[in-house]
Structures are given as structure tokens and as C-alpha cells.
PAZA-161753 format. One record per atom (N, C-alpha, C): residue number from 1; residue in one letter; atom name; x, y, z. Coordinates in Angstrom, 2 decimals. Layout:
+-----+----+----+---------+---------+---------+
:   i : aa : at :       x :       y :       z :
+-----+----+----+---------+---------+---------+
: NUM :  A : CA :       X :       Y :       Z :
...
+-----+----+----+---------+---------+---------+
// end
This chain:
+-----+----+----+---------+---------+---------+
:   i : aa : at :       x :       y :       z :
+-----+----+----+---------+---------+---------+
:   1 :  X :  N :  -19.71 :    4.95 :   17.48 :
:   1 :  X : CA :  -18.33 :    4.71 :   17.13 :
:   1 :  X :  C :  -17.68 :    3.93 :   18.28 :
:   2 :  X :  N :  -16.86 :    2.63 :   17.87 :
:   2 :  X : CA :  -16.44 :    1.93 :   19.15 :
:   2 :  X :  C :  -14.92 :    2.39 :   18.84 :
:   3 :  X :  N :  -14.30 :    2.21 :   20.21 :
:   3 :  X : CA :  -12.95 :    2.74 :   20.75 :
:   3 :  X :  C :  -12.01 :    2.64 :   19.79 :
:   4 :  X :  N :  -11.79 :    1.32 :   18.63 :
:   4 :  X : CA :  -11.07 :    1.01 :   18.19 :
:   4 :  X :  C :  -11.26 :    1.85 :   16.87 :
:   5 :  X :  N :  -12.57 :    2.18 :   16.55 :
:   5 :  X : CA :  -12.83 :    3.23 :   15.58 :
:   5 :  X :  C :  -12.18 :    4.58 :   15.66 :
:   6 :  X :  N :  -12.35 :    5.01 :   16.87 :
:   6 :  X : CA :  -12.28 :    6.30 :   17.28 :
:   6 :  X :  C :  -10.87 :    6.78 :   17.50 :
:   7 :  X :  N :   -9.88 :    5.58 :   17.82 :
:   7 :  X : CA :   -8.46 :    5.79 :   18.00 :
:   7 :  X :  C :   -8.11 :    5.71 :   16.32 :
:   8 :  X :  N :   -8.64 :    4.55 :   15.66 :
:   8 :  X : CA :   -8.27 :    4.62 :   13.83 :
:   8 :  X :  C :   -8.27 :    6.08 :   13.25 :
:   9 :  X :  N :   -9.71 :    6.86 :   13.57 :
:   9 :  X : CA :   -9.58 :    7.93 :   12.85 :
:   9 :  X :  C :   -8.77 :    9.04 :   13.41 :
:  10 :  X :  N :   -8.59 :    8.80 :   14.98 :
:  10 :  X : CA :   -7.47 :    9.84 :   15.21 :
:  10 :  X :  C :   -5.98 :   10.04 :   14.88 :
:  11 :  X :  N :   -5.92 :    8.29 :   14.55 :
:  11 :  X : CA :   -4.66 :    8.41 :   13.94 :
:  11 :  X :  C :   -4.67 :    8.62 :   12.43 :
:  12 :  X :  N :   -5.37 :    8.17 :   11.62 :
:  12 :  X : CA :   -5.91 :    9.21 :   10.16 :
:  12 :  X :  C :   -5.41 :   10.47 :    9.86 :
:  13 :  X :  N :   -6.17 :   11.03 :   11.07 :
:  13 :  X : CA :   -6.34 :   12.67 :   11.07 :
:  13 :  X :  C :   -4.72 :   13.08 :   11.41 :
:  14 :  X :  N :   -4.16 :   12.53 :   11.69 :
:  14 :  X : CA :   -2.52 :   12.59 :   12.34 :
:  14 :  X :  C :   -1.84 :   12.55 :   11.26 :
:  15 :  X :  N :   -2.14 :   11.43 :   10.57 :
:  15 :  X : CA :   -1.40 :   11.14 :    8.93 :
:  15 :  X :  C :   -1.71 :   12.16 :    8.30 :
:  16 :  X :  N :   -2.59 :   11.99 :    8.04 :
:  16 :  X : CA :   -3.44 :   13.59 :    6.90 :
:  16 :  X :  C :   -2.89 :   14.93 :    7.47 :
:  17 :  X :  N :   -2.68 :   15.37 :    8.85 :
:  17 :  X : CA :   -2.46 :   17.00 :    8.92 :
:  17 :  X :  C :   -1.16 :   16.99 :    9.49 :
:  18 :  X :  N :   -0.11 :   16.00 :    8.96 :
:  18 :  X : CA :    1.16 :   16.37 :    9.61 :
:  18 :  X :  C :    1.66 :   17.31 :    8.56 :
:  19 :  X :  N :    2.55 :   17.89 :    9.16 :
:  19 :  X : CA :    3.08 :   19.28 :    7.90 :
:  19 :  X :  C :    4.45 :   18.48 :    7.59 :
:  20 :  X :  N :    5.42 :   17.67 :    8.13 :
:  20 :  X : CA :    6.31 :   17.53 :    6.92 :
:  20 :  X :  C :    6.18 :   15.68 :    6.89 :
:  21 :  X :  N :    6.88 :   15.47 :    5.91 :
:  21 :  X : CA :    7.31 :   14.45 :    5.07 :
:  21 :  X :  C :    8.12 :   13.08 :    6.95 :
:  22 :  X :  N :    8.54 :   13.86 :    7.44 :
:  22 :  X : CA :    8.89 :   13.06 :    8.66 :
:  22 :  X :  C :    8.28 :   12.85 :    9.75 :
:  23 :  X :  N :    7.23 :   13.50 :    9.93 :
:  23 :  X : CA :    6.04 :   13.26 :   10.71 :
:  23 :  X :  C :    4.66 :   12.62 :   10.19 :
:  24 :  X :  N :    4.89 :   12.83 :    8.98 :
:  24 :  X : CA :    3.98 :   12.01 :    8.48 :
:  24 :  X :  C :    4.53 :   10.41 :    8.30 :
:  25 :  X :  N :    5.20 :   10.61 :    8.25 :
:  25 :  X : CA :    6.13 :    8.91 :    8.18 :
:  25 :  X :  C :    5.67 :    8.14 :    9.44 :
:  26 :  X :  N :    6.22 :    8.83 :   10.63 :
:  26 :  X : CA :    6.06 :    8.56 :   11.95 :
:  26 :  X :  C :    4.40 :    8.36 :   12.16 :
:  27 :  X :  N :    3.54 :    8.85 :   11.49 :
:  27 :  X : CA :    1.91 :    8.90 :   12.42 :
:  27 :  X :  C :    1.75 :    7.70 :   11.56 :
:  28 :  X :  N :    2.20 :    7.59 :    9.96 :
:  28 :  X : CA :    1.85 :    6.02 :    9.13 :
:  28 :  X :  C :    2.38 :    5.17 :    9.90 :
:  29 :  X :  N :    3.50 :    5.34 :   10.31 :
:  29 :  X : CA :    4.08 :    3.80 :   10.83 :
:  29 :  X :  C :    3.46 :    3.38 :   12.27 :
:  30 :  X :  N :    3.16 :    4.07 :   13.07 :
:  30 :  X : CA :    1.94 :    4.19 :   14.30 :
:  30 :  X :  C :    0.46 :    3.57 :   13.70 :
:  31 :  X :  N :    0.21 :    4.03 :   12.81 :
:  31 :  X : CA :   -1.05 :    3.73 :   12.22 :
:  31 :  X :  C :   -1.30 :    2.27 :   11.28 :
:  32 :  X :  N :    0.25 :    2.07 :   10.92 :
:  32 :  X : CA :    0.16 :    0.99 :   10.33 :
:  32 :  X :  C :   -0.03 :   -0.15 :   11.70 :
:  33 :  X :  N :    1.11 :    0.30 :   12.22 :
:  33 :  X : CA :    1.30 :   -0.59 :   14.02 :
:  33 :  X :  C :   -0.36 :   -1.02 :   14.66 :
:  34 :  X :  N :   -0.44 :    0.12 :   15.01 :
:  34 :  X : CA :   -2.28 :    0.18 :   15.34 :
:  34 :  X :  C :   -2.85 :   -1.01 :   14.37 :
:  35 :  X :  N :   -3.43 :   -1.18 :   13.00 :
:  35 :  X : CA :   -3.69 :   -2.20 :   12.38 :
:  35 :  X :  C :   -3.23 :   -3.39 :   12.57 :
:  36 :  X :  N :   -1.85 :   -3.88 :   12.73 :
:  36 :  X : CA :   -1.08 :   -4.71 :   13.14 :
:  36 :  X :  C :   -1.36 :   -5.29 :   14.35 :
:  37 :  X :  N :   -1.51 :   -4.14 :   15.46 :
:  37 :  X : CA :   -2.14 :   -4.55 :   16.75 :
:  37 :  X :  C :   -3.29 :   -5.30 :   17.05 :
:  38 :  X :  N :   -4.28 :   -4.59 :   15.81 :
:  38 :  X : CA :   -5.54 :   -5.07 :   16.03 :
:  38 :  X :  C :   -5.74 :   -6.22 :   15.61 :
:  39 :  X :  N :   -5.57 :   -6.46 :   14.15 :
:  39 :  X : CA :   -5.64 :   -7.96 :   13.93 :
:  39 :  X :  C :   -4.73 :   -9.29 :   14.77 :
:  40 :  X :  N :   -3.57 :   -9.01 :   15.19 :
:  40 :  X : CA :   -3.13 :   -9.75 :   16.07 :
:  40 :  X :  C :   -3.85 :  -10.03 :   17.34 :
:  41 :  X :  N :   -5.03 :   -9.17 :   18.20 :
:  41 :  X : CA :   -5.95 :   -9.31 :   18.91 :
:  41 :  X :  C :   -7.08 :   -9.92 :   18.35 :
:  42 :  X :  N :   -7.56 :  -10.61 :   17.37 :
:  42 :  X : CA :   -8.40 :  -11.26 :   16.64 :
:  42 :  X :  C :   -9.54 :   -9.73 :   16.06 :
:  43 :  X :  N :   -8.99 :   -8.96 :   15.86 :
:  43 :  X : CA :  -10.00 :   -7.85 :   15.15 :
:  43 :  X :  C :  -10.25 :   -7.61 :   13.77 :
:  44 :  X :  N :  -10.54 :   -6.68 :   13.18 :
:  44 :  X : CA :  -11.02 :   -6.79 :   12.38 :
:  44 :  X :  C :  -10.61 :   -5.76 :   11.32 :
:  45 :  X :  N :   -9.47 :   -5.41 :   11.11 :
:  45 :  X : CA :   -8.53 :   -4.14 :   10.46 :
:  45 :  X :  C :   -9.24 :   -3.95 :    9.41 :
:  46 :  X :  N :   -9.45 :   -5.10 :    8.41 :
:  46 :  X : CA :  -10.43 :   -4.33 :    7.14 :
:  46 :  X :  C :  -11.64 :   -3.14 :    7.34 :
:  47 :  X :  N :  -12.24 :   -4.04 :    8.06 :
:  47 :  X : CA :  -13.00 :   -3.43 :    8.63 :
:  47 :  X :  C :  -13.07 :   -1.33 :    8.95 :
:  48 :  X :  N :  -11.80 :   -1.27 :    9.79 :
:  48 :  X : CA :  -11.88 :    0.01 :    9.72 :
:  48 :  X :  C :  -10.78 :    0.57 :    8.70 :
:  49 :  X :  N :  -10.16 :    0.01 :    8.37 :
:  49 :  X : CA :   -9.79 :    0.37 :    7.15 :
:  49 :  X :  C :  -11.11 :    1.14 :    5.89 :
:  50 :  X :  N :  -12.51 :    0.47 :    5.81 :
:  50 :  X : CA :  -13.17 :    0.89 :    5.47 :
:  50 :  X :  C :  -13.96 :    2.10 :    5.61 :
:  51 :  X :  N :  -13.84 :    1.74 :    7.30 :
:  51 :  X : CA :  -14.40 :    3.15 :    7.87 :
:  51 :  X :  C :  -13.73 :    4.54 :    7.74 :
:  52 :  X :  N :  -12.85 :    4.33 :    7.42 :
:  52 :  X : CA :  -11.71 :    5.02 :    7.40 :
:  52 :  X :  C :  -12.10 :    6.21 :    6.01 :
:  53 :  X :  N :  -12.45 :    5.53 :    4.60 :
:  53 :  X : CA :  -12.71 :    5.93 :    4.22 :
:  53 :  X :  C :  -14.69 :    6.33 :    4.08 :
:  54 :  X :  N :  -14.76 :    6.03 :    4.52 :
:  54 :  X : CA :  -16.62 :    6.13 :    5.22 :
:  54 :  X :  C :  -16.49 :    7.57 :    5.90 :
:  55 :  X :  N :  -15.74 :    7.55 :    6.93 :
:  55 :  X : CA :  -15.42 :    9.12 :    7.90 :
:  55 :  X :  C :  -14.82 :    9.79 :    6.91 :
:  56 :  X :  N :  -13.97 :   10.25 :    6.24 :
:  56 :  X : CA :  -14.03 :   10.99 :    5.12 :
:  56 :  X :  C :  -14.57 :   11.66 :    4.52 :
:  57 :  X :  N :  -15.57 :   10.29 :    3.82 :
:  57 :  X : CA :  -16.27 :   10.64 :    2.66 :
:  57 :  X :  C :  -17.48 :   11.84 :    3.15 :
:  58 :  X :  N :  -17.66 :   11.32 :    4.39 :
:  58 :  X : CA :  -18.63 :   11.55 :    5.39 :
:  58 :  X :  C :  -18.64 :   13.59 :    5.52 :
:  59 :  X :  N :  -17.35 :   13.25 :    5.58 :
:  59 :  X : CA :  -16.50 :   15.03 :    6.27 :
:  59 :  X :  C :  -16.91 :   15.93 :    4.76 :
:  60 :  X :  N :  -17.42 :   15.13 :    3.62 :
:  60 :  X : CA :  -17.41 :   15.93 :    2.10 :
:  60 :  X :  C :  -15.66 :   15.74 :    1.27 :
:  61 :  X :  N :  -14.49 :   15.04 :    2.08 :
:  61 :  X : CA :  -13.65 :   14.79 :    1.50 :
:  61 :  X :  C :  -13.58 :   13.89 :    0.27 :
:  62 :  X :  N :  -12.91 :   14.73 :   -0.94 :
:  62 :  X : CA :  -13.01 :   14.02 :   -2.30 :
:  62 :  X :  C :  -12.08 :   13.79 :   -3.03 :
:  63 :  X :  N :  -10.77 :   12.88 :   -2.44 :
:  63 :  X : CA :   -9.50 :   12.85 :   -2.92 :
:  63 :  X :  C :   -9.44 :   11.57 :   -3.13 :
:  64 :  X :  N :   -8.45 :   10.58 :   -3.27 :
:  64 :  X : CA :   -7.92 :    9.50 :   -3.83 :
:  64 :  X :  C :   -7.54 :    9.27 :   -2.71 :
:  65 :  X :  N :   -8.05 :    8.13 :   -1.60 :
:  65 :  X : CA :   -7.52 :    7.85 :   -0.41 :
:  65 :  X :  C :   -7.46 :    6.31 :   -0.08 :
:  66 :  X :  N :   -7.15 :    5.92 :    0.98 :
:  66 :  X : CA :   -7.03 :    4.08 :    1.69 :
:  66 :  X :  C :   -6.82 :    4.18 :    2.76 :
:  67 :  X :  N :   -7.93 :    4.29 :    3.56 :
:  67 :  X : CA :   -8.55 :    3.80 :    4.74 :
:  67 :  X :  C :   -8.09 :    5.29 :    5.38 :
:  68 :  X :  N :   -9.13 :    6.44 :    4.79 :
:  68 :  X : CA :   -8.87 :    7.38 :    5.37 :
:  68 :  X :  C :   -7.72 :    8.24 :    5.05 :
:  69 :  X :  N :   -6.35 :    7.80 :    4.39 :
:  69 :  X : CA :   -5.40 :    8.21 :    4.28 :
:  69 :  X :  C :   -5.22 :    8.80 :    2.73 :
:  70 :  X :  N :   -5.10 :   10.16 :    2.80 :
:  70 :  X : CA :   -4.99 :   10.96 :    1.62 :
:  70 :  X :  C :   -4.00 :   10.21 :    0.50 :
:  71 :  X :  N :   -4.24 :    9.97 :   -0.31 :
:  71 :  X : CA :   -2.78 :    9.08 :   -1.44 :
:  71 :  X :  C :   -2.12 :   10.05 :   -1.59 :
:  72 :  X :  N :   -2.86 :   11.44 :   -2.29 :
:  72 :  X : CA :   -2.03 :   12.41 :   -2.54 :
:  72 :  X :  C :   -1.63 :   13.50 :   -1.68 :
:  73 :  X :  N :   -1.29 :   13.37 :   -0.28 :
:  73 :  X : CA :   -0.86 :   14.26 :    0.59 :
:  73 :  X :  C :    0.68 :   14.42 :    0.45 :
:  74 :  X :  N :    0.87 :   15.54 :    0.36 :
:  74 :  X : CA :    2.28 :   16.60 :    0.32 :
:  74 :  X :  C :    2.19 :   17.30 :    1.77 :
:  75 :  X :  N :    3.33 :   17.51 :    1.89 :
:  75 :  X : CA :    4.04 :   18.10 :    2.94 :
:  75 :  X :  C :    3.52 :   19.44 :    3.10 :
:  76 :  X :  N :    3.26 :   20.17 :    4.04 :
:  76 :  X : CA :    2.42 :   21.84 :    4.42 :
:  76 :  X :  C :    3.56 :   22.19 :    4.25 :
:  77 :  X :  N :    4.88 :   21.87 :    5.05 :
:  77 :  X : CA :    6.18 :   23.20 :    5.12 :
:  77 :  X :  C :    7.45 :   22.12 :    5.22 :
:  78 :  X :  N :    8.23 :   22.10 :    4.80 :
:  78 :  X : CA :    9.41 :   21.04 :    4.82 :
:  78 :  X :  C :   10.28 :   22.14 :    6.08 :
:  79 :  X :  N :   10.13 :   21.98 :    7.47 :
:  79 :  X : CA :   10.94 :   22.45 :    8.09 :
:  79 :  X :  C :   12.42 :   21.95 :    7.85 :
:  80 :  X :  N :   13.47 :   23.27 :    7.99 :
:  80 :  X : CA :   14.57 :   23.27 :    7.67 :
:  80 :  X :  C :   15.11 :   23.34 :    8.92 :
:  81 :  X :  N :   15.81 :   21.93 :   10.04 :
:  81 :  X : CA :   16.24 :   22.22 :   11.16 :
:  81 :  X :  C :   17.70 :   22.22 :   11.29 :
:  82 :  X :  N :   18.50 :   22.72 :   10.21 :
:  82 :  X : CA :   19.88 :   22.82 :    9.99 :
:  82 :  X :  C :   20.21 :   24.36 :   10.62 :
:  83 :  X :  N :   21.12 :   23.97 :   11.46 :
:  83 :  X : CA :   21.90 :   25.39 :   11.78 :
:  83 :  X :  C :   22.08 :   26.35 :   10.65 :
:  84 :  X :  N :   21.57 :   27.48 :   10.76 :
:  84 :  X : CA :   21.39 :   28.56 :    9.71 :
:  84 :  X :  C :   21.27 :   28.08 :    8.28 :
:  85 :  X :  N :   20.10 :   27.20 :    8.30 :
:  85 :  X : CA :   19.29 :   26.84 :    6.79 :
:  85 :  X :  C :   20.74 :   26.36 :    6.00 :
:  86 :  X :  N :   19.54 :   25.68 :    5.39 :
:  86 :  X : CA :   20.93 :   25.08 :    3.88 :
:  86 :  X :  C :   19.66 :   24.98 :    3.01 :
+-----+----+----+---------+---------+---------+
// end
């Protein structure tokens, strides 16, 4: 696995196990960035975009995904950070 692999799937794994809806936003838009980064360095984003789902498939994961990234991921817990809940 080369570096640029190994940072892709950690940010994957970031997208996939954030628990709400606003942290998961935040690790996509990092992850999208990351892609962005890379091809602007002459790399090769498809590329692990593929792998992406390769490490996955790999793990026995069997969902509807793109480049590693669950399609159908929902939120674990919608934290409520309002002064005494609403």
C-alpha cells in the first residue's frame, strides 16, 4: 500500500464511522480535498477511488458504495448540542 493509498482509506474510514450528519460532512469535504490535492499533483485519484472500493470489498463489506464511501450511511446518534435539548 503506497502513502497516498493509506491516507485515502483513512480518510474513508473517517467518512464511514462518523456518528453524525456534521462530521460526516466535514471528513467528505477533507476527503473530497485530498482527491483534489492529488490530481492537482499529477496523480492519479481514479485510481484510488477504485481502491477504495477494492479495501472494502476486501474487509467482506457489501453495501452500495464510491470509492470506499458507504452511499447509504446514516448518522449513529444525531447529537443534540442545544442548551437543555430541543
Amino acid at each position: 500500500m503506497t502513502e497516498p493509498e493509506a491516507r485515502y482509506i483513512q480518510l474513508v474510514d473517517k467518512v464511514n464511522n462518523s456518528r453524525t450528519r456534521d462530521e460526516h460532512y466535514q471528513w467528505h469535504e477533507r476527503l473530497c480535498g485530498f482527491l483534489e490535492g492529488v490530481t492537482a499533483c499529477g496523480g492519479n485519484a481514479g485510481h484510488l477511488i477504485a481502491y477504495g472500493d477494492d479495501v472494502q470489498r476486501g474487509r467482506g463489506v457489501n453495501r452500495d458504495m464510491c470509492g470506499g464511501v458507504w452511499l447509504d450511511w446514516e448518522p449513529q446518534t444525531d447529537i443534540d448540542t442545544t442548551e437543555g435539548g430541543a
